[in-house]
N, C-alpha and C positions, 0 to 999 in steps of 0.2 A: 551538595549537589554534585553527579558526579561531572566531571571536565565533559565528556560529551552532550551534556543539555544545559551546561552554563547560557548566563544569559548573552555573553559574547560570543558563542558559538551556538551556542546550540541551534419430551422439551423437558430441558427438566425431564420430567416422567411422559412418554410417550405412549398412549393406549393403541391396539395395533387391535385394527377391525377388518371384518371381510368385504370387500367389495364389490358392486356387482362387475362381472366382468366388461359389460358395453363401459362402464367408469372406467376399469382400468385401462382398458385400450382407447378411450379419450384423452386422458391424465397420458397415455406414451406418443400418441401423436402429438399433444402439445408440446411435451417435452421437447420429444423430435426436433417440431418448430423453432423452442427458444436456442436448441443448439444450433440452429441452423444462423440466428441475427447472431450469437454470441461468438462463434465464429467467424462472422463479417465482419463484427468490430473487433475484435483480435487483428485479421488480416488488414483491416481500415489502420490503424495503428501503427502496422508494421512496415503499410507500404506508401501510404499517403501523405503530401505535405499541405500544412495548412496553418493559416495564421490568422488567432482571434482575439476578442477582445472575452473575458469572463466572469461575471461574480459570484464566489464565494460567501456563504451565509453559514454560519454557525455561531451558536448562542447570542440570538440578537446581533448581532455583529455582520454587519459587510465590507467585502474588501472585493475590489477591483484589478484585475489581473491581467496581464496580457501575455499570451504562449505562441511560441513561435517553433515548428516542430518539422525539421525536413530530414525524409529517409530516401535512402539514393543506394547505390552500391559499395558506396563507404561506412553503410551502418545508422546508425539513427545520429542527432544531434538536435538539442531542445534546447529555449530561454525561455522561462517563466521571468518575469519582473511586475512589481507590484506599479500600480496607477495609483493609488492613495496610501495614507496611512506612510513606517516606518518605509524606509527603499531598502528592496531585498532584492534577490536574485538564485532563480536555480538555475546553473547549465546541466545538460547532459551530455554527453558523447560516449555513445556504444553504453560501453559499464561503469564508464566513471563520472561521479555526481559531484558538483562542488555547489556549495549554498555561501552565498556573500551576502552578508547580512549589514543594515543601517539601522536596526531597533535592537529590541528586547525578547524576540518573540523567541523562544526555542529551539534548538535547529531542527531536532528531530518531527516537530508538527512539521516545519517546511517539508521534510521528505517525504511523511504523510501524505502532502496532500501533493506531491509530485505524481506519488505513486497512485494516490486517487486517481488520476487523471489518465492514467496509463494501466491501465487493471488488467491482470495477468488472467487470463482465462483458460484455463487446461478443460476442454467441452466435453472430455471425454471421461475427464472422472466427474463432471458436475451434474451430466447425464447418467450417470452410473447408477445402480439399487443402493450401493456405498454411500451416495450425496448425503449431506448435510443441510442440502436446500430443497424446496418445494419450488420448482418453477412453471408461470405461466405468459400468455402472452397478456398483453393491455391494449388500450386502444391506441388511435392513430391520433396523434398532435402536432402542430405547429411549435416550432423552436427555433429562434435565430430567423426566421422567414422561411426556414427547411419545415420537409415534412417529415417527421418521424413516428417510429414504430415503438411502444414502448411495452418494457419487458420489465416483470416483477420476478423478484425473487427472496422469497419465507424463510428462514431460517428453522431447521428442527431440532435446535438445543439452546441452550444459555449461552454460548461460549462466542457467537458471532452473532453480527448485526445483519437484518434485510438489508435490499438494496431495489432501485428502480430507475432501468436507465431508458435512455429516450435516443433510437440511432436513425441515425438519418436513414431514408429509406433506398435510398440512390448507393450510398457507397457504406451503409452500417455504422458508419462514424459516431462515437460518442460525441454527442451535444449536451445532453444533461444527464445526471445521475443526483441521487437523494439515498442519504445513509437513512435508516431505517430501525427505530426500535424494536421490542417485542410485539409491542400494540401499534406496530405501523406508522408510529410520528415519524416526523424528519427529527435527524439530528443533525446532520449537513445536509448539503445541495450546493451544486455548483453546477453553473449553466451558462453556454455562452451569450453571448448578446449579441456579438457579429462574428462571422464566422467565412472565411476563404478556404475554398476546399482544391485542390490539385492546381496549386500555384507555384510558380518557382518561389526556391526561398537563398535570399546569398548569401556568403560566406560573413558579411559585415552585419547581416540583420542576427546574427548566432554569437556575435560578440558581447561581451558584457561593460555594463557601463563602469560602477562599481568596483575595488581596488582591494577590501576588505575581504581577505579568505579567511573565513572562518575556520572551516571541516573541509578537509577534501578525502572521500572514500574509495576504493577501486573495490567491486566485490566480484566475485569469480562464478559462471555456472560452471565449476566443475563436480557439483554436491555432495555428497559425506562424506564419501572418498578423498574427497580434499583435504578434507580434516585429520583423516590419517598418514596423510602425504607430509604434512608441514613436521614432522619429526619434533611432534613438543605436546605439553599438554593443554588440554584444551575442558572450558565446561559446556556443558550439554546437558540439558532435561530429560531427566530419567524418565517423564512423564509427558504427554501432548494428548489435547484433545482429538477427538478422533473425528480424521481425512486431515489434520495439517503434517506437512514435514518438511522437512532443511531444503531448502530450493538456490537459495546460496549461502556465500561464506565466504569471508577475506579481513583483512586487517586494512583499518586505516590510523589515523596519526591527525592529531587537531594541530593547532595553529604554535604551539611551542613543545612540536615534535613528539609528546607522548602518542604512543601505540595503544590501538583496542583490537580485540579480536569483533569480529561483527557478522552475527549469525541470523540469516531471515528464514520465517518460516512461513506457509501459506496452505490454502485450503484452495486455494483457484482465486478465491476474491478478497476473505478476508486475509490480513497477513500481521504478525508482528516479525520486532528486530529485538535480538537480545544483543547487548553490549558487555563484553567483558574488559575489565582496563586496572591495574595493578590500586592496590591502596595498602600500603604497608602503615599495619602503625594504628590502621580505624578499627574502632569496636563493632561487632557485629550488631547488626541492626535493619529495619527494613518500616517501607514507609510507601503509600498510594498514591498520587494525586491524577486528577484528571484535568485536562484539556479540552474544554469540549467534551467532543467523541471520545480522544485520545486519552488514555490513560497509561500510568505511570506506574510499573514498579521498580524501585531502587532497594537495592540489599546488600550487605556488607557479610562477607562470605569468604573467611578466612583470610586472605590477604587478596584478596580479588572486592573489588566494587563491580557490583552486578545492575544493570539496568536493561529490562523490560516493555518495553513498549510498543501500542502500535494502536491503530482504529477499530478495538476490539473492548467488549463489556470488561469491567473494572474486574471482574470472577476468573475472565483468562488471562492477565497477566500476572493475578496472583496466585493461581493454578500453576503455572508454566515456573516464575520468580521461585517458588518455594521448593521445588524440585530438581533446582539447579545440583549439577554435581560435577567434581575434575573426571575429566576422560583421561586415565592412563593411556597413550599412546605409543606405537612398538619407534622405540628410536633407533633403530638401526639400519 
């Protein structure tokens, strides 16, 4: 396993038909629309504080959570901690993530489902002819006592999962969201139960309880071009499915100082992270596992230990893993 998910730290063929045109110009005003909430809750995200209580459900399994998330003009700052189950902890500040763990669980699920929670939405390539999504509106629900507006969104290839989130109607705020198979099951859902929306948040409710640093990451939006900057070499996938690409990139360092390189890639919603981190000495070799949703590729790749991962079907992280190669880099 490699050091970064130790347990201490860590369609297809598409038929293309003619439309009537009253269809397509239906099919672009909805569209319109869902850019129109998916943008609210983008902006709800980036400018709103609020603190709730939420559960988590994946594979049978519930876990109880509680996110505490105030943005001001100092940048954002967040505290996940767990109410059942092992005691864990996410903080955020601006870029940098630390996960303090009291169980067994992986660290990289934990960032998962941070990132779940925080979904990066770019509306303008998700709205694009380029999408890799079918989006429509849903109907109106109750969530947390709020009313919300809910938005589906289909996937048009293997390589990501649907998704269907539910925003408040008032301020667009994510309340609930559900990962999504090919055939529309859930595979997560995470929804609040209670929910504070434009409250103050203080500096001691952002503090962590927990002592145990597992991982602590810093990652950078300065994108590819950063890659070229760091004067070293680096690996990178010859190959990506198509609308994802490098959106960050930086180096972090586990808990007895070893360095990784840490490269995230995304399509607006779905995303993985690949991990690069030295193994001198391992046989080449390479291996799956999934987490739930989340899946796993790890590969041993000349003296580099290569890991894969993210809330993506088991086919794109082995797509992505097998394609790995060094980027010669101009060192001068």
């Amino acid at each position: 396993m490699p050091r970064v998910l130790a347990p201490v730290c860590l369609l297809a063929w598409l038929g293309v038909v003619m439309l009537p045109v009253s269809t397509m110009a239906d099919d672009e005003r909805e569209s319109k629309e869902v850019r129109h909430w998916l943008d609210r809750m983008a902006r709800a995200v980036e400018t709103l504080n609020y603190r709730g209580t939420l559960v988590h459900w994946r594979d049978g399994q519930m876990d109880t959570l509680r996110i505490i998330h105030r943005a001001d003009e100092n940048g954002i700052r967040e505290r996940i901690y767990s109410l059942d189950g092992d005691r864990r902890e996410i903080l955020r500040d601006g870029n940098q993530v630390r996960c303090l763990l009291g169980g067994d669980e992986p660290l990289v699920v934990q960032r998962q489902l941070a990132a779940r929670l925080m979904p990066s939405v770019p509306v303008n390539r998700l709205g694009s002819p380029q999408s890799s999504y079918r989006m429509r509106m849903g109907e109106q629900e109750r969530v947390a006592g709020l009313e919300a507006q809910v938005v589906e969104i289909t996937p048009l290839d293997e390589f990501r999962y649907g998704y269907r989130f539910w925003l408040e109607r008032q301020t667009g705020m994510l309340l609930r969201s559900a990962l999504l198979d090919q055939a529309g099951g859930e595979l997560q859902h995470l929804s609040f139960v209670t929910v504070e929306l434009g409250i103050p948040i203080s500096d001691s409710e952002l503090e962590p309880v927990l002592v145990e640093v597992s991982l602590e990451t810093t990652l950078s939006d300065s994108g590819p071009g950063y890659l070229m900057n760091r004067h070293r070499s680096a690996w990178v996938p010859n190959r990506l499915p198509a609308n994802f690409s490098l959106v960050k990139a930086g180096i972090g360092s586990t808990a007895d100082e070893s360095s990784f390189e840490h490269l995230v890639f995304s399509d607006g919603l779905a995303s993985f992270s690949v991990y690069v981190e030295a193994a001198p000495g391992m046989e080449e070799s390479s291996r799956i596992e999934a987490i739930g949703p989340v899946h796993v590729f790890t590969g041993v790749l000349g003296d580099r230990l290569v890991t894969v991962v993210g809330e993506v079907p088991q086919y794109t992280v082995e797509y992505v893993g097998r394609s790995l190669q060094q980027l010669a880099v101009d060192r001068q």
